[in-house]
C-alpha positions in Angstrom: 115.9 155.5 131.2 118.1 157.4 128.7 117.8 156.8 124.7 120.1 154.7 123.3 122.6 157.0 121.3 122.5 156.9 117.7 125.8 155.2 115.8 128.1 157.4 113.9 127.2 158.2 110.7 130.7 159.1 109.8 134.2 156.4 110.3 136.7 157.1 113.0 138.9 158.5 109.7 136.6 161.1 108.5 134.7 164.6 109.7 131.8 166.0 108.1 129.8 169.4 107.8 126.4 170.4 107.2 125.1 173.7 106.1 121.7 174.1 105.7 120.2 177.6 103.8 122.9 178.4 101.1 121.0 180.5 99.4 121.7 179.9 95.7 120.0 176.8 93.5 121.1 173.2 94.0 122.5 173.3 90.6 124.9 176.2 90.7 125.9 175.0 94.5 127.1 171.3 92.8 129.1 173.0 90.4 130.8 174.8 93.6 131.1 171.1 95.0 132.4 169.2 91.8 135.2 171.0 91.6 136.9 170.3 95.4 135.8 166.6 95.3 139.0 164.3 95.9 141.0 167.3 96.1 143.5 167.1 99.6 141.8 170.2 101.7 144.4 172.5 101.5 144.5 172.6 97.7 140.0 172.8 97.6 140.7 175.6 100.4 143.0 177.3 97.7 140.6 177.0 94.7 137.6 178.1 96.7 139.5 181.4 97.5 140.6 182.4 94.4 136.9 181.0 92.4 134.7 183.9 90.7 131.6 182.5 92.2 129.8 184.2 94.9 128.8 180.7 96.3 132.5 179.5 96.8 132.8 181.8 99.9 130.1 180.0 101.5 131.6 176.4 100.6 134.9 177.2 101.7 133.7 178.2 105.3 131.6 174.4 105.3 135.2 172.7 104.5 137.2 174.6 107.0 134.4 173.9 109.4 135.0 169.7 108.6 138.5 170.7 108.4 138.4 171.5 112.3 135.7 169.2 112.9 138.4 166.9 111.9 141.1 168.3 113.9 139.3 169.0 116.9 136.7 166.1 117.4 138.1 163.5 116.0 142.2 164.1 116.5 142.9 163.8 113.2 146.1 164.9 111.1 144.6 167.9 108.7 147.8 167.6 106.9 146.8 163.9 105.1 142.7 165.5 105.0 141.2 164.9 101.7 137.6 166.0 100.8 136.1 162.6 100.0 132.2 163.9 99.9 131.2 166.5 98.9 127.0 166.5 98.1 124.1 169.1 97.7 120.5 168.9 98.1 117.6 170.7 97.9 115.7 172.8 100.0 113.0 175.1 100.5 112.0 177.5 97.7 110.2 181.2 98.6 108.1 182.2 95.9 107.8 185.6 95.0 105.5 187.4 92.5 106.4 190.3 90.6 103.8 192.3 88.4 103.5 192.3 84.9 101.0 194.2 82.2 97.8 193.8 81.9 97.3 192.6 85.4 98.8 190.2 85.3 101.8 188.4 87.8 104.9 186.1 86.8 106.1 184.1 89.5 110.1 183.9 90.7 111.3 181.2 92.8 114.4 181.8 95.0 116.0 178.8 96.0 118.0 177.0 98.8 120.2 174.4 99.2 121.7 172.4 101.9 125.8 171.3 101.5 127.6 168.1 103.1 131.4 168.1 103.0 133.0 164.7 104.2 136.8 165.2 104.5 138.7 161.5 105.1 142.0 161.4 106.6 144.4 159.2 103.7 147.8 157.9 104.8 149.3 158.0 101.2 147.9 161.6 99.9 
């Protein structure tokens, strides 16, 4: 009288990893994102490491978290990995209020974001 398990979301040649509460803006997370898209994982594990953003530390540990998700779930070869997704999205946003003259109180938002990498498994790479 068990529930019927849900299908796969991913293909038997790909691993994926989810990170939810990056805590940066949507915006500056996708330019994090852009630049390992269609990159083989070694080589976006390389350019995260060495990038001048703070956010590129948190990217790199989703990717070698679909990297092994790769390697140990699915028994796939992370030499022939390529990152074929790589997607942000929005999430929640605390709002803060900080004083101001006369009274008065301007309001700051502080963003989160959630991060997808989908890493595919190519014969010719």
């Amino acid at each position: 009288m068990s529930k019927t398990q849900n299908a796969s979301r991913t293909a038997d040649n790909e691993a994926r990893a989810f990170v939810k509460y990056v805590r940066t803006s949507p915006q500056k997370l996708n330019l994090v994102a852009q630049m390992i898209r269609g990159k083989r994982a070694e080589q976006a594990v390389t350019d995260l490491e060495f990038s001048s953003r703070r956010v590129s530390q948190d990217v790199k540990k989703c990717l070698e978290s679909a990297i092994a998700n790769a390697e140990n779930n699915h028994n796939l070869d992370i030499d022939k990995l390529v990152v074929s997704e790589a997607y942000v999205g929005k999430s929640i946003v605390m709002k803060r209020f900080r004083a101001r003259a006369k009274g008065r109180g301007a309001r700051i938002l502080k963003p989160f974001s959630n991060l997808t990498i989908v890493v595919k498994e190519q014969e010719e790479v």
